[in-house]
C-alpha positions in Angstrom: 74.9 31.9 84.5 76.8 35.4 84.6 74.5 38.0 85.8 75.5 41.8 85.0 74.5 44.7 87.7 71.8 46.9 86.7 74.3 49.9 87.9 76.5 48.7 85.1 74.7 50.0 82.2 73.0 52.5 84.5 76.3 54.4 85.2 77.8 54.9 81.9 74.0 56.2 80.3 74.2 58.6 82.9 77.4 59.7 82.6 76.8 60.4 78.8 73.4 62.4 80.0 75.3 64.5 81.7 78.4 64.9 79.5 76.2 66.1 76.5 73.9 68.6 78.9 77.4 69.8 80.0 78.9 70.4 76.2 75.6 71.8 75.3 75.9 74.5 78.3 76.9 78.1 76.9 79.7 78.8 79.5 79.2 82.5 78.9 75.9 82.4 80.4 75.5 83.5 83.9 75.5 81.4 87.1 72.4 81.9 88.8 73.5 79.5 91.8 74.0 82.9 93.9 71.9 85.7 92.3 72.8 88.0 95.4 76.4 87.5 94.6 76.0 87.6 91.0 74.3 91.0 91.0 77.0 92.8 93.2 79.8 91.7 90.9 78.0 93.1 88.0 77.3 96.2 89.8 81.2 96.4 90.5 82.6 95.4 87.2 80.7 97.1 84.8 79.7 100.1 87.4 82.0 100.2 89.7 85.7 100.1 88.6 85.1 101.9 85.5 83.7 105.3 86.6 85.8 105.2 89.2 89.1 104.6 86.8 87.6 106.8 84.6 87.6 109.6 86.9 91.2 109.9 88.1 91.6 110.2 84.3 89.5 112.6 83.5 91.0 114.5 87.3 94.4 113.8 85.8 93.8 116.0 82.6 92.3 118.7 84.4 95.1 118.3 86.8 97.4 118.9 83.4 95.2 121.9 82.3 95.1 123.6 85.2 98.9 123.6 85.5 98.7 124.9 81.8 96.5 127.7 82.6 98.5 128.7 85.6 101.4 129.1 83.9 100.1 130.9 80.8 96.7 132.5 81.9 95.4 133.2 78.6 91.6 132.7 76.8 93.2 129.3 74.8 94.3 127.6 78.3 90.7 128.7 80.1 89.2 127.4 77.9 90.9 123.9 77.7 90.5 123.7 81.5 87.0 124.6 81.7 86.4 121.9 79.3 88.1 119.5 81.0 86.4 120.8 84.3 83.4 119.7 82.9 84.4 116.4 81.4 85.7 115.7 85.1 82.6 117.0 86.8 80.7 114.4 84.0 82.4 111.6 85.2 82.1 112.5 88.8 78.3 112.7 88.8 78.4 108.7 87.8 80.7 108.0 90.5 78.7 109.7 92.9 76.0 106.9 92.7 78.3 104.3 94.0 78.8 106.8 97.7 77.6 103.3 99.6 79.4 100.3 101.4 82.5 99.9 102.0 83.8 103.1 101.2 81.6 105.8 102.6 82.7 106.2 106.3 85.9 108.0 104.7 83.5 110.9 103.2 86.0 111.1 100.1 82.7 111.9 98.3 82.5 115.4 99.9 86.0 116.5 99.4 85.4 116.1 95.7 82.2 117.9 95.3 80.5 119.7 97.6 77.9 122.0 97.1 77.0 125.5 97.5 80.5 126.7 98.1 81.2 129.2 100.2 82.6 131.9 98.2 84.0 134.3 100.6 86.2 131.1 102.1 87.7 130.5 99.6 88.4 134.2 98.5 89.8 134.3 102.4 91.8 131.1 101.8 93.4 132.3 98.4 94.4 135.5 100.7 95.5 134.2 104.2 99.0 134.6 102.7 99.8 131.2 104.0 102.5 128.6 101.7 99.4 127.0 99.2 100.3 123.4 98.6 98.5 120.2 98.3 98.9 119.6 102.5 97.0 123.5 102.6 94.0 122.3 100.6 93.8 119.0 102.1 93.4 121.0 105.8 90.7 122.9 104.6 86.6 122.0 104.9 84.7 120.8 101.9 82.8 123.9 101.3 86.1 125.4 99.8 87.9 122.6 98.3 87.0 120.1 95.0 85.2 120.6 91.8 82.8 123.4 93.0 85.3 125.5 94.1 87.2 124.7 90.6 83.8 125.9 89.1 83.8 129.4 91.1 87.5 130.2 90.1 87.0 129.3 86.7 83.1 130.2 85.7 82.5 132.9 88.2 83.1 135.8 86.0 83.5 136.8 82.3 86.5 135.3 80.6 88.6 138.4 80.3 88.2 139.4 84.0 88.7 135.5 84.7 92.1 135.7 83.0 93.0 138.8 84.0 92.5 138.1 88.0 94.8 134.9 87.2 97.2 136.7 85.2 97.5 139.4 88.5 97.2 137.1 91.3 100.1 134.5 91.8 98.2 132.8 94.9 95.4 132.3 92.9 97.4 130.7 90.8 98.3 128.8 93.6 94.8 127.7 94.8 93.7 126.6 91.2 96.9 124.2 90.8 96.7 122.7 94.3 93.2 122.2 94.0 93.6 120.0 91.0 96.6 118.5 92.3 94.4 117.1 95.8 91.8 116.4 93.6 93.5 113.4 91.5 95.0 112.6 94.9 91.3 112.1 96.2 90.1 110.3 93.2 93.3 107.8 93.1 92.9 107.2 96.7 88.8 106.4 96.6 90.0 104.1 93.5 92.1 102.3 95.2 89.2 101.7 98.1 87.1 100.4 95.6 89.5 98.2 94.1 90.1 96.9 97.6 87.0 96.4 99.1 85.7 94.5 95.8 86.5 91.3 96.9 84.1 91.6 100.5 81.8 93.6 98.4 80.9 91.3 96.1 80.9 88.1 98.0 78.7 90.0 100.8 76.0 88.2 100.2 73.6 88.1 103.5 70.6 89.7 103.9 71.2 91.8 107.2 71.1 95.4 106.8 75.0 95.2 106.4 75.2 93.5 103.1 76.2 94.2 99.8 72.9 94.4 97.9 71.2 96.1 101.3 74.1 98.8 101.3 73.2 98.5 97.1 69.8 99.6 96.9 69.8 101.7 100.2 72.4 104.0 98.1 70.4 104.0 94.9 67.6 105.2 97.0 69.8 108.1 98.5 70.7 109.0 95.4 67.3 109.6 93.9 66.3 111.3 97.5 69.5 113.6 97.2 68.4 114.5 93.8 64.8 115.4 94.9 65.4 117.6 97.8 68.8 119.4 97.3 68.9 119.4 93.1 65.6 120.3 92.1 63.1 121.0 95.4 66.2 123.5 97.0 66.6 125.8 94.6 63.3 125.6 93.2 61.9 126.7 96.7 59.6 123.8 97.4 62.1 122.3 99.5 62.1 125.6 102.2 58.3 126.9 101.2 60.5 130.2 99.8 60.8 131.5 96.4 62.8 130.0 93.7 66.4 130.6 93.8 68.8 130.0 91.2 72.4 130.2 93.1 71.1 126.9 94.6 71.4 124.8 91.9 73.9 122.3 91.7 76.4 124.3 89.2 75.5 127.9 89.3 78.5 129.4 87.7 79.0 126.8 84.8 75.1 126.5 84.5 76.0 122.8 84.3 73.4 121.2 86.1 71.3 119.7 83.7 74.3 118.1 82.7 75.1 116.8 85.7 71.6 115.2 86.2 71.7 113.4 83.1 75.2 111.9 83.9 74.5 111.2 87.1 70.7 109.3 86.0 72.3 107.7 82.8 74.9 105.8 85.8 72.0 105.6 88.2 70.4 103.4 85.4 73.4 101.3 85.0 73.5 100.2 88.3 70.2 99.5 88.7 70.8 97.7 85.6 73.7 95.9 86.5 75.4 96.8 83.5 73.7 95.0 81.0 74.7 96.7 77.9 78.5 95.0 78.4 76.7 91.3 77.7 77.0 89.8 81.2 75.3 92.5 83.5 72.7 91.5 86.0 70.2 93.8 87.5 67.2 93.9 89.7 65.2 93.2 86.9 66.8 90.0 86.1 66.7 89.2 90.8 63.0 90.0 90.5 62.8 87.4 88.3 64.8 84.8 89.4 62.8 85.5 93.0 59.3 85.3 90.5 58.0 88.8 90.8 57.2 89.8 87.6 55.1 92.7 88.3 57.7 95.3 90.1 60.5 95.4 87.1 58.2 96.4 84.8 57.2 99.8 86.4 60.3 100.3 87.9 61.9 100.3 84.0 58.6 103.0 82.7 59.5 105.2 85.9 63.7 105.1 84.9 62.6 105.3 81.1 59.9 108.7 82.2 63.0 110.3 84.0 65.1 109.8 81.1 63.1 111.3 78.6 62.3 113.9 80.4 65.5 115.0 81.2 66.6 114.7 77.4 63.7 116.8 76.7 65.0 119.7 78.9 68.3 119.0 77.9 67.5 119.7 74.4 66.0 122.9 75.7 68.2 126.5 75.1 68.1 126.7 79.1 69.7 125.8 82.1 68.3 124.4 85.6 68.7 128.1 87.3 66.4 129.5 84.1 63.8 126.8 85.0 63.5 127.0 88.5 62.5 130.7 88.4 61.0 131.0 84.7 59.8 127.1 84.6 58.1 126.0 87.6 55.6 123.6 86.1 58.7 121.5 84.2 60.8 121.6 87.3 57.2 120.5 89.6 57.1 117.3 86.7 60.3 116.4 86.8 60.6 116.8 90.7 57.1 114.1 90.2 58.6 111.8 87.8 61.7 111.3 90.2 59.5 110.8 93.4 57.3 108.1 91.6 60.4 106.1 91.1 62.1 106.9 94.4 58.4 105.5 96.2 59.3 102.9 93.6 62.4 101.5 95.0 61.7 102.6 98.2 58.6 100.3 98.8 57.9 98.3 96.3 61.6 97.0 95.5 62.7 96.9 99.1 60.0 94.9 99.9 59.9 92.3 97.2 63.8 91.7 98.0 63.6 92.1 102.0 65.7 94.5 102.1 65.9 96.5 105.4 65.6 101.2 104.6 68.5 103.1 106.7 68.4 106.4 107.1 71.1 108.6 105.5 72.0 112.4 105.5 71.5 112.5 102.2 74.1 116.2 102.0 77.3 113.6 102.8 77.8 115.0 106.3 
């Protein structure tokens, strides 16, 4: 009598068990095999590379209006460049959440924004009556160099005495193209870095203070602490115990800081997000829950949503950030309170539920 192997009709059941869970597997859907690595390469492609594409565009255009407004230094070219000044500045405030990992230790960050500038270097720059090039600006310190010293030539004064001093003053002329000039140069070079580094980024999965998602969440952090003490406790005064002070605001001249905060918060959210609104982001929220913790996410997303809406409530305001440190205290004091909550947030709660180890950073770039 022929006997038949109980492997034999175990073998081809199984491999039909597995073939229909396979079809019935949505291969859009996310791998969760790696969460660590998962998260990073969210953070890069929907974070990441866009801003930072998106920024030596918007440099390039100011680069083109400023070489407009040099050569015809009229109200109709001013304008155009201030507005692309601030469409630039826009786009740099998201990148500036992504100053962590692999790309830091060359302080690109600080050529492109820097802030207060110091006004009476770059008036002494404009007027050394040294050859003003690209290779000129790119020897000179922060303080008188990248988009806040754009903003002081172009903001500083009213916009017939702004014209007028360009119209009269060839190395001004000078300074303002040069300027824009190194600044795409900057934002194409800290592009490429990115771009570069993606690959060890991504896949730098460990847990020691050195990887990806360490460097990750240590940046977000420095972000929210760099907000705190230099955007709203400096020139409010709280920061120094002095009063109020509205030159110390991020962007005095353009009175563009609320601006800037909401640009900067709306990436700041992305991140933290992992860029969920392009369909295949993956945040902390969704580590939290892969790791089981359901009870951090939660208040982390009511802290993010509080500093939203409050800074779409002030934004909606006919003021600026300079009016409210000195006429507003108690809106700057509850703002200054809704961005602590979720720095202490992400500080201990996060960090802790994810093991990740706090550095310290000089949170002013130097």
């Amino acid at each position: 009598m022929k006997t038949t192997s109980l492997a034999y009709w175990i073998a081809p059941a199984l491999f039909t068990v597995l073939l229909i869970i396979g079809c019935g597997k949505d291969e859009s859907e996310p791998d969760y095999s790696d969460p660590r690595g998962l998260q990073l390469s969210a953070v890069f492609n929907n974070g990441i590379v866009p801003a930072h594409a998106a920024f030596v565009a918007e440099a390039t255009a100011l680069q083109t209006a400023a070489d407009a407004f040099a050569a015809n230094p009229d109200t109709q070219n001013l304008a155009e460049v201030q507005l692309r000044w601030r469409s630039a500045t826009d786009q740099w405030k998201m990148c500036e959440v992504y100053d962590f990992g692999p790309v830091s230790n060359f302080f690109l960050h600080t050529r492109i924004h820097r802030w207060p500038v110091d006004t009476e270097g770059i008036d002494d720059a404009i007027n050394a009556g040294e050859t003003i090039d690209e290779a000129y600006i790119s020897s000179r310190g922060s303080s008188i160099i990248g988009l806040g010293t754009l903003e002081y030539l172009l903001f500083a004064e009213d916009e017939s005495t702004t014209v007028q001093r360009f119209t009269n003053d060839a190395a001004r002329r000078d300074y303002l193209q040069a300027l824009s000039h190194y600044l795409t140069t900057v934002a194409t070079e800290l592009n490429n870095r990115w771009l570069e580094a993606g690959p060890a980024f991504t896949t730098n999965t460990g847990l020691s203070v050195g990887g990806g998602q360490n460097q990750f969440v240590n940046g977000l952090i420095n972000q929210l602490d760099k907000t705190i003490r230099f955007r709203l406790r400096t020139p409010s005064g709280e920061e120094s115990g002095e009063a109020p002070d509205a030159s110390l605001v991020e962007t005095p001249f353009a009175a563009y800081s609320l601006a800037c905060l909401r640009a900067g918060f709306a990436e700041w959210e992305l991140a933290y997000y992992g860029g969920e609104s392009a369909g295949n982001g993956y945040g902390f929220d969704d580590y939290l829950a892969e790791l089981g913790n359901t009870d951090v996410a939660p208040r982390i997303a009511a802290a993010i949503e509080k500093v939203a809406a409050n800074l779409d409530a002030l934004s909606q305001r006919n003021t600026t950030l300079g009016e409210l440190v000195t006429d507003d205290t108690a809106a700057i004091s509850q703002l200054t309170a809704d961005y602590q909550a979720l720095l202490v947030l992400m500080r201990v709660d996060l960090s802790s539920s994810i093991s990740v180890v706090l550095t310290v950073t000089d949170a002013d770039g130097d």
